[in-house]
N, C-alpha and C positions, 0 to 999 in steps of 0.2 A: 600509909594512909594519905589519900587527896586531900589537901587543905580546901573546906568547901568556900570558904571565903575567897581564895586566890580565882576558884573556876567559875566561880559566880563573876569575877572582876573581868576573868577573860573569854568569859561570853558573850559579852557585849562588844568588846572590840574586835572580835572574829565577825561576828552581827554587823559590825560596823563595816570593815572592812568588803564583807559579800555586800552590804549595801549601797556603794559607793560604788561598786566596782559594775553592777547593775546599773545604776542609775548612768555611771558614763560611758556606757554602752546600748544606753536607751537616747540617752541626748546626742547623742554622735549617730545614729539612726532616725529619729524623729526630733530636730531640731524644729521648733516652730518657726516659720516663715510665710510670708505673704505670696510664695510661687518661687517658681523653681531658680537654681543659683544660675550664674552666669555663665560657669564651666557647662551646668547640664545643657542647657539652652545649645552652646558652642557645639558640643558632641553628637547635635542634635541630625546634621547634616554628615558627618560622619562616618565614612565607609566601616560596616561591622554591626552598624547601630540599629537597632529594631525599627525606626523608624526614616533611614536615609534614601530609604528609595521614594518618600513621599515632601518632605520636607529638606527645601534647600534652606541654608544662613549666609546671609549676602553682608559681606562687611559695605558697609555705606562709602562709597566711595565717589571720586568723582565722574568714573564711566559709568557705575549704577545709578546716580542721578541722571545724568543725560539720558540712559535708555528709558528709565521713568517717566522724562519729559516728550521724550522723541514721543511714546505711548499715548500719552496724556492726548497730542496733540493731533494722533490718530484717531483719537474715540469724539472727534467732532460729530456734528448731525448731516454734514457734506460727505464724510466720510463712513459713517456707519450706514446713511440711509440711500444714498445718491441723488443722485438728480433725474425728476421726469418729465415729461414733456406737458404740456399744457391740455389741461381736458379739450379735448373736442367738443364739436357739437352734435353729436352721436346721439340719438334721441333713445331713450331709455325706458322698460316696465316704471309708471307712477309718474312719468315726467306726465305735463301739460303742454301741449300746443295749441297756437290757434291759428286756423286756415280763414284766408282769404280769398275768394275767386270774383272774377272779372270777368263781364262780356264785354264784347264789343257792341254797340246798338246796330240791330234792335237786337235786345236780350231777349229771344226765345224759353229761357228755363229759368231761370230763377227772377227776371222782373223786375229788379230794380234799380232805381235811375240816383245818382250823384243830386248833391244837393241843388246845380241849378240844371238840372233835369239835359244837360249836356255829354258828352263823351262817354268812358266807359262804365257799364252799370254795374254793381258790387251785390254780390249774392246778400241778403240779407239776413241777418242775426246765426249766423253759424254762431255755436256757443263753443266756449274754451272744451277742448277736446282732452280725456286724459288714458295715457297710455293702461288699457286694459292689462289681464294676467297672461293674456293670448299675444302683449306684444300689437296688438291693433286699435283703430279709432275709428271711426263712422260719420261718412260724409254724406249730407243725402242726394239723391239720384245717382252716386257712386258705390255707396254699400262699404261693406267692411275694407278697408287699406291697412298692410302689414308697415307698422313705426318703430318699432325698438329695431336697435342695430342698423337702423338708416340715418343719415343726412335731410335736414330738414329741406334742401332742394331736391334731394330721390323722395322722398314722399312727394314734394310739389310737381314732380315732373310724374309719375305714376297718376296721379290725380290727374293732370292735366290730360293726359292720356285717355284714361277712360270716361273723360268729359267729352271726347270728339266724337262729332256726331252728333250730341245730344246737346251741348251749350255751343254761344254762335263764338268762334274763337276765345274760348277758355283762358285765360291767365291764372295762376295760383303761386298766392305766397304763404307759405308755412314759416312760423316763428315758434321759435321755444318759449316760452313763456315761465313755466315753474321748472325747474330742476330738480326733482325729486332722487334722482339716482348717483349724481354725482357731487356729495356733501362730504364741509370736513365738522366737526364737531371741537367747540372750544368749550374746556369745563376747566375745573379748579379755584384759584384765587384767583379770578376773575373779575371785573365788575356785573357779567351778566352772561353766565355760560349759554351758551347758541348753538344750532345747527348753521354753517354758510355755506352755500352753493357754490361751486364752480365753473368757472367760463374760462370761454377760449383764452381770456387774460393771461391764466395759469397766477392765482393768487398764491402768494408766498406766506411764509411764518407770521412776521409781522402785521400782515393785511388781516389777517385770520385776527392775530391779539387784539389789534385795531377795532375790527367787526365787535367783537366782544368788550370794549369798554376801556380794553388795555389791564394792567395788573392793580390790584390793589395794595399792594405792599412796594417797599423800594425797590427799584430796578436789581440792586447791589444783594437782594436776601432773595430772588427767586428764581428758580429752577427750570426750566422749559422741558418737559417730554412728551416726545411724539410716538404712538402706537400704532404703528402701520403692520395688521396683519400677525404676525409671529413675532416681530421686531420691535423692541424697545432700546429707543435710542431719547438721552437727555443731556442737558448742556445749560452753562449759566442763562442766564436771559439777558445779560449785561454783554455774554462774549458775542450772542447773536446781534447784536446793535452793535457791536465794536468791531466785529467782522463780517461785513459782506455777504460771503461763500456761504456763513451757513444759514444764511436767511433762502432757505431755501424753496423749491415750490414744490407744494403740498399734492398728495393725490386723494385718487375720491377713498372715503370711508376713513383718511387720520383720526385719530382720537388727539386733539393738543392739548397740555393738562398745564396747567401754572402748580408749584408745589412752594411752598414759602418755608425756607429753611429745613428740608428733610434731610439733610446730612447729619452724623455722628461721627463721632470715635468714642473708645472707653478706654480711661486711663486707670492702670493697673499697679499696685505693688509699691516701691520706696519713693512716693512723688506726696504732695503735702495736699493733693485734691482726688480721690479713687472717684470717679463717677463717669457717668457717659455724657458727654459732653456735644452739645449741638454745634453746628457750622453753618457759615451762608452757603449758599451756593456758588459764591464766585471763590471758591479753595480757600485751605486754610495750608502753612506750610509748617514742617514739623516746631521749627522756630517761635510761632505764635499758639502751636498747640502748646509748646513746655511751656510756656506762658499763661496759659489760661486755665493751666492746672498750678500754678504758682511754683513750677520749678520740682526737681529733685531735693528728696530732706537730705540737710546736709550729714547728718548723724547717721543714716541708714543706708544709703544709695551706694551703688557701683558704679561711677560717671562712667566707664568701660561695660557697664550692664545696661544701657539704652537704647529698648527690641522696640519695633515696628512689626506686629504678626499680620499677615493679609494674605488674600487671595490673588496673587499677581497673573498677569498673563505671561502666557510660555516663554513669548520673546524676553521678557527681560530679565532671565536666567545666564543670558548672551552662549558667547560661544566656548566657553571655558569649559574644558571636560570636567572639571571638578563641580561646575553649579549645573551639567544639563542634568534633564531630568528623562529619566526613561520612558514618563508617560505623555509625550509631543502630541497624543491623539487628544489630550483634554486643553482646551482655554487653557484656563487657567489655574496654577498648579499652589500652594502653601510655602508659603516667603516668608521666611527671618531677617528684617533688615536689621543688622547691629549699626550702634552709634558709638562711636569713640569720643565723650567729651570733654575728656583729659586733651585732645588732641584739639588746637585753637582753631587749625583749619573747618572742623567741623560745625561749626557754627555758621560759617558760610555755606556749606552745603545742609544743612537745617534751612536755610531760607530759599534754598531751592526744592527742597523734598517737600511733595505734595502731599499731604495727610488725602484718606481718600474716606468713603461710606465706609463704615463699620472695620476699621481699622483696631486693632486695638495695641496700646500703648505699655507695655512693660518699662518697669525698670528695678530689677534685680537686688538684693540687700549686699553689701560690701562683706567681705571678708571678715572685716573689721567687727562688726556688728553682730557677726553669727560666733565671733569667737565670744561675743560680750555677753550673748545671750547663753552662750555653753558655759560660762563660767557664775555666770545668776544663777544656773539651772544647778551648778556644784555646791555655791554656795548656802543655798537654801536648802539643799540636800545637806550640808554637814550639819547647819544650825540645827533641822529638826533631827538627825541621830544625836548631835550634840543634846540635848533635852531628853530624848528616849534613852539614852544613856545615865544623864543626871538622876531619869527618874528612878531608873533601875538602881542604881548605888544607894 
């Protein structure tokens, strides 16, 4: 006969034991963590891997800085937008002009004599003329003349034309006067967003900022983008006064925008600040980003787990069969930059990697930490069978 006292005793620690044996095979599958380990991450790039043919992991190195930079340095406003040539005087639907005509004495048709009633006389009070939907303006004893898409001297010489005959030697000068068709548009943090006109001058970036009042915020925190048509191209407002080249000249219908500090990143996982963190517009580098998140905690971090997740462009995948990417038909393809910062060199290239818009910033838990968390998760697990046991006895 069963001693029921012995099976009572060894029911619990059979209980005990499926208990334990569950639990650390729940914590060794569902370890809690702030994002994925450093291995998964690595594998992530990985021939075999569900997701290798879309994401590359670029160990950060010295040639992957430079292609970063080389990029960086292509996405200017000279370079994404080009260069175009200076409005004409191309008279335009809504423009204004205003015509002058001249006799010679004695004026036959229009009658009017110069202030000391001397040489040639000046048709009186023609009003500002403004380009109709038809593209025309209306002269009198000339009739309707065709103006958009002409030269303000082809209208004057047309004019003068069908005044022979009827005025005594004809002169005619046409002048542009409003500009209606060929404006660039400055809005944002501005002092005073405006519509400006265009001239043969060919007004650039800065003439445009200028017209409008200039920036309201420091040079050093604002943003410059220009919307030409389908294109968005943007750039410090600090590198366009620092360089030249990209002050460049605007065409009709830009949209210039000033934007005061629209940069981010979000910093993610074992670092002592999780949030999205704003930037000037004149870069921030990885260097100043670990910094403004106060660093990796030293308790939790993988200094060997230091991701940069972006949307890089194609080229700087480089030429290495192992980083290209099969899909060359898209911009810009899904980048792992790893950091190594066990490695000292790396903190020199930290001060050259450019953190870029919506970047985001991982940093992975250490080995260390998840073995510290699986043995909390054991322990807690004996104490409470520890107790379910007591109470059963």
């Amino acid at each position: 006969m069963v001693n029921r006292r012995n099976q009572t005793r060894t029911m619990p620690k059979r209980a005990t034991a499926l208990l334990l044996t569950a639990l650390t095979g729940l914590a060794a599958c569902a370890m809690p963590s702030s994002g994925p380990s450093t291995g998964r991450i690595v594998s992530a790039g990985k021939a075999g891997n569900d997701v290798a043919a879309n994401v590359q992991v670029i160990d950060l190195t010295d040639g992957a800085v430079q292609r970063t930079v080389s990029l960086q340095q292509r996405s200017g406003l000279l370079e994404q937008l080009g260069e175009v040539a200076p409005h004409g005087t191309i008279v335009e639907q809504g423009d204004v002009v205003e015509v002058s005509i001249w006799e010679a004495p004695p004026a036959v048709l229009y009658g009017a004599t110069t202030g000391n009633g001397i040489g040639a006389m000046r048709a009186p009070g023609i009003p500002e003329q403004v380009v109709d939907t038809n593209g025309q303006i209306s002269i009198p004893f000339v009739g309707k003349v065709r103006a958009a898409g002409r030269s303000p001297s082809e209208i004057a010489a047309e004019i003068e034309g069908r005044l022979h005959g009827k005025a005594h030697q004809p002169q005619v000068v046409v002048r542009l006067v409003g500009n209606a068709a060929a404006n660039v548009t400055i809005v944002g943090d501005v002092a005073s967003s405006r519509r400006m006109p265009l001239t043969p001058k060919g007004e650039r970036l800065l003439d445009a900022l200028a017209s409008a009042g200039g920036a309201r915020q420091p040079v050093g925190k604002v943003m410059v983008q220009i919307t030409r048509g389908s294109q968005v191209a943007s750039i410090p407002l600090e590198t366009v006064i620092r360089d030249p080249r990209q002050n460049i000249r605007l065409a009709a219908d830009d949209v210039v925008t000033l934007l005061s500090q629209p940069y981010s990143f979000t910093a993610l996982g074992a670092v002592n600040h999780n949030a999205e963190i704003p930037f000037e517009g004149t870069g921030l580098s990885l260097a100043q980003a670990l910094g403004r998140i106060g660093g990796l905690q030293d308790q939790r971090s993988d200094p060997k787990g230091v991701f940069i997740f972006r949307m890089e462009y194609a080229e700087a995948v480089g030429n290495d069969p192992i980083l290209s990417t099969p899909r060359t038909d898209m911009p810009t393809v899904p980048v792992i930059y790893r950091v190594d910062m066990k490695n000292p060199s790396s903190l020199f290239l930290a001060q050259r990697f450019e953190i870029r818009n919506r970047d985001v910033l991982f940093v992975s838990n250490s080995p260390t930490a998840d073995f510290q968390k699986f043995l909390g998760l054991l322990s807690q697990a004996a104490f409470s069978v520890t107790g379910i046991d007591s109470v059963v006895k």
